[in-house]
N, C-alpha and C positions, 0 to 999 in steps of 0.2 A: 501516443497516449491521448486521450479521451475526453484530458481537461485543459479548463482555461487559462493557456499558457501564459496570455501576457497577464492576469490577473495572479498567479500564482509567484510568478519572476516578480510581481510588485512587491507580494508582501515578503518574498523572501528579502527581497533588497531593503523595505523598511525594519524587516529584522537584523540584519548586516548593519544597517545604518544607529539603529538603535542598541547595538550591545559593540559595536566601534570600544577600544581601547585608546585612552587617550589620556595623557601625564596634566594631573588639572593647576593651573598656573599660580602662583605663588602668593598670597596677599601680598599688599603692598609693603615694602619696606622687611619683607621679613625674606630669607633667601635658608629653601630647606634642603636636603641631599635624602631625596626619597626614589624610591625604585617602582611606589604605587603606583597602579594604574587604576583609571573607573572607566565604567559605559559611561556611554555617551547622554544614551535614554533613561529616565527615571526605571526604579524596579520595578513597578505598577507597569508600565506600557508596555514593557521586557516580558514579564509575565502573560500579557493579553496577545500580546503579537506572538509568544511561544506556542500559546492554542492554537493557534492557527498555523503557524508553521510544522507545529511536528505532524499534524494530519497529511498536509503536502507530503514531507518525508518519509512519511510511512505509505504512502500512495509512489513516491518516483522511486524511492530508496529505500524498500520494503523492509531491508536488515540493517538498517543505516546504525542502530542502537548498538550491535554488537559490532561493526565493518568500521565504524570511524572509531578510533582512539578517545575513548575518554580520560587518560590518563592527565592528563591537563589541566582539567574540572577543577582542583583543588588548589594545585601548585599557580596556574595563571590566573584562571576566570571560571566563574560558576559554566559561562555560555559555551566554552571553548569547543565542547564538539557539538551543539547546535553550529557554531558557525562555520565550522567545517561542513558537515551535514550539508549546510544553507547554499555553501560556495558549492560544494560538488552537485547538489542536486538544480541549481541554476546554472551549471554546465551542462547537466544532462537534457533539461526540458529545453534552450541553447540549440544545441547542435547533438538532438536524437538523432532526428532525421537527418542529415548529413554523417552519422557514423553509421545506420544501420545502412545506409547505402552504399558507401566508402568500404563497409568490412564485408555487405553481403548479404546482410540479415535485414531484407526488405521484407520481413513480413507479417501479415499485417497482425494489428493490436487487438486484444479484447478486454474490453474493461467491462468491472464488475457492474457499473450503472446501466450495460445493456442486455443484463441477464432478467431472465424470469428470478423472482424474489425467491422462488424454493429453489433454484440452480443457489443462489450466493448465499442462502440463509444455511444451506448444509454444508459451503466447502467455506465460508470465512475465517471462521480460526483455527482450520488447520491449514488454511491459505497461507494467513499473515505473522504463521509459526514458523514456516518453512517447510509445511509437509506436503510439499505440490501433489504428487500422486494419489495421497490419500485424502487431501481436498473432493480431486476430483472422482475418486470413488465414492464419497459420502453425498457430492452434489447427487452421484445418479443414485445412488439408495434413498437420499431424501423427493426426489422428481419420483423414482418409482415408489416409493409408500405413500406418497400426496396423490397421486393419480388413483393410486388404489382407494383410497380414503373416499374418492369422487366417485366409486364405481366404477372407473375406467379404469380396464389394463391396457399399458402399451404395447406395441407391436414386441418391441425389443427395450428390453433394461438399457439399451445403450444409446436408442434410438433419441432421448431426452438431454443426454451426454454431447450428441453429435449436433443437437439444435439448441441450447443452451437461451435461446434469443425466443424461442418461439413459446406460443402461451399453453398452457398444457389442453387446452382444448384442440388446438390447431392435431396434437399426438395420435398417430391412428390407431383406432381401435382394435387389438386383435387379440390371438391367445399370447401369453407371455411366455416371453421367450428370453433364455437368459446366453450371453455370449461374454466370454473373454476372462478379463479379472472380475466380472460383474455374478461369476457365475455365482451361485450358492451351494453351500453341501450341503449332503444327501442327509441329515438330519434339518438343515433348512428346508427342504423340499417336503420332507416329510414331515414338518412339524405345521408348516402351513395347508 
């Protein structure tokens, strides 16, 4: 992963720390039989530190919103699967690299911050929806209609797909050529 791990493990922990469940002690001389719990942190810091931490989550734990249990939310704590969330994804940022090595899956990461901006401005929300595949068919339609826009055709619709990193200047110039799922139909062909 791509980001700054110990920076990210801090604020999760200061979230952990700040929405802590904890039985608050009894005034003096008065003795109650309550089952309540409170955070630990006021609601104001809970809330500021939540900005920040669902971003994390949604970057380590992409689906973390539907994948952790919210059933909780109500019946224990408003935070209950943020802090689930929190605990699993400072496992993951933890010990990635020693599980993708361990299981096998050594290989390597690409994150969205080292993409050309027309690669992540076409595949983002259907990234972060779960529509891997069709992300990445909208990245290369958006790389090839911005290229076209500059005058430039690329070599191949797929060619932009395959260098994802590189700036569309770097793309060579030639007739366009379409391959794979990238192709278009023949009223596409025809209409252009």
């Amino acid at each position: 992963m791509s980001i700054d791990i110990p920076w990210a493990r801090a604020e999760l922990a200061q979230f952990l720390k700040l929405t802590e469940l904890y039985r608050q002690p009894d005034p003096p001389g008065v003795f109650s039989i309550s089952s309540h719990l409170s955070n630990r942190g006021k609601q104001s810091e809970i809330v500021a530190s939540a900005q920040v931490v669902e971003q994390i989550l949604d970057r380590v734990l992409p689906r973390w919103r539907t994948e952790v249990p919210a059933d909780h939310n109500k019946s224990v704590n408003r935070w209950y699967q943020h802090r689930e969330a929190a605990q699993r994804a400072d496992a993951a940022l933890q010990r990635d690299a020693e599980v993708r090595d361990r299981l096998g899956d050594d290989a390597p990461q690409l994150s969205a911050a080292t993409m050309h901006p027309w690669v992540w401005s076409g595949a983002r929300s259907l990234w972060q929806s779960g529509h891997l595949r069709e992300a990445v068919t909208a990245a290369a339609k958006k790389v090839n209609a911005e290229t076209q826009n500059c005058g430039r055709l690329p070599l191949a619709s797929t060619t932009a797909a395959r260098h994802p990193e590189a700036p569309p200047e770097s793309i060579p110039v030639g007739p366009l050529v379409y391959v794979g799922i990238f192709a278009p139909t023949p009223s596409e062909i025809y209409r252009n």
